[in-house]
N, C-alpha and C positions, 0 to 999 in steps of 0.2 A: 674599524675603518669600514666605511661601507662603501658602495662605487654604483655609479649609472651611468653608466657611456664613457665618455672621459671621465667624469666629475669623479672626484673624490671628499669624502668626508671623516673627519675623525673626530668621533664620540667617545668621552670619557664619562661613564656612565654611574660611578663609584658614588656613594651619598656623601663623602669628604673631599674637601681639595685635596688631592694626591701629587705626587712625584711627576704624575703624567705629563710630556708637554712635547709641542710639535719644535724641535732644533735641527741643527746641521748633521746630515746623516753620519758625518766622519768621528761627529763626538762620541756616540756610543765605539766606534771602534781605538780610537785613542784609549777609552777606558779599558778597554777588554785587553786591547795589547799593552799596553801603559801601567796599568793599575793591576791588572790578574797575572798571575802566574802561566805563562805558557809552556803547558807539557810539551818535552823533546830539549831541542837541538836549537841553535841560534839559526840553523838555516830552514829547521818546521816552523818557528814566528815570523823569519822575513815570507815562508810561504804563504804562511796565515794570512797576512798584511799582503802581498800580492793578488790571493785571491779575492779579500774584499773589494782592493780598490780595481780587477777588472773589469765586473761590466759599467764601472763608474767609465773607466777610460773607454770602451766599446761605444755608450752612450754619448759621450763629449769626446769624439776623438781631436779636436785642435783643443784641449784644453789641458792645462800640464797637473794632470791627477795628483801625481805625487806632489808638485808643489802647493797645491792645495791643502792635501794633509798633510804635509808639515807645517801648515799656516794654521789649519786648524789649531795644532797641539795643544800650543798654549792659549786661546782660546777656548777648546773642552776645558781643560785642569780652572780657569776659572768659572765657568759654568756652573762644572759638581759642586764649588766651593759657594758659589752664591746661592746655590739650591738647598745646599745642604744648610748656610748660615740662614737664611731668609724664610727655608721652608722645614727646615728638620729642626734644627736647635733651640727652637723656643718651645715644640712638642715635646722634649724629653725633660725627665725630672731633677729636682736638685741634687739627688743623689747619681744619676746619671751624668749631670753635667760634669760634679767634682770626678768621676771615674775617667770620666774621656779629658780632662783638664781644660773644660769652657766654666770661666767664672763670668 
């Protein structure tokens, strides 16, 4: 990302079309709480999730954060699936497909 004044730009600068792509910032955190394992306590991931979506709610304070990501949710979960069916599963081999069970 590079920036001049306000303007912001984002360069993906990799010689292959990659993974990379400008979405809803709540996706990556669906995935990270949603799909990774969160070291601790049921009450260190709801703090996880409270701290990401703070300066969200600071930023938009009449705007109901929370209900937001939980709008997200299922929107991220089909996201990764589309990326992954559209842009990862046709790179991987025959032998990779039968292991992960994509025929």
């Amino acid at each position: 990302m590079t920036a001049r004044g306000r303007a912001r730009r984002v360069v993906d600068r990799s010689p292959a079309p990659t993974d990379a792509a400008v979405s809803h910032p709540f996706f990556s955190a669906v995935t990270l709480l949603d799909f990774e394992p969160v070291p601790g306590t049921a009450q260190q991931a709801d703090d996880l999730r409270a701290s990401y979506l703070r300066p969200w709610a600071a930023a938009y304070p009449h705007a109901d954060v929370e209900a937001a990501f939980e709008a997200a949710r299922p929107l991220a979960v089909l996201h990764a699936a589309l990326v992954r069916w559209f842009r990862l599963l046709p790179a991987v081999t025959p032998r990779e497909k039968w292991e992960f069970m994509v025929l």
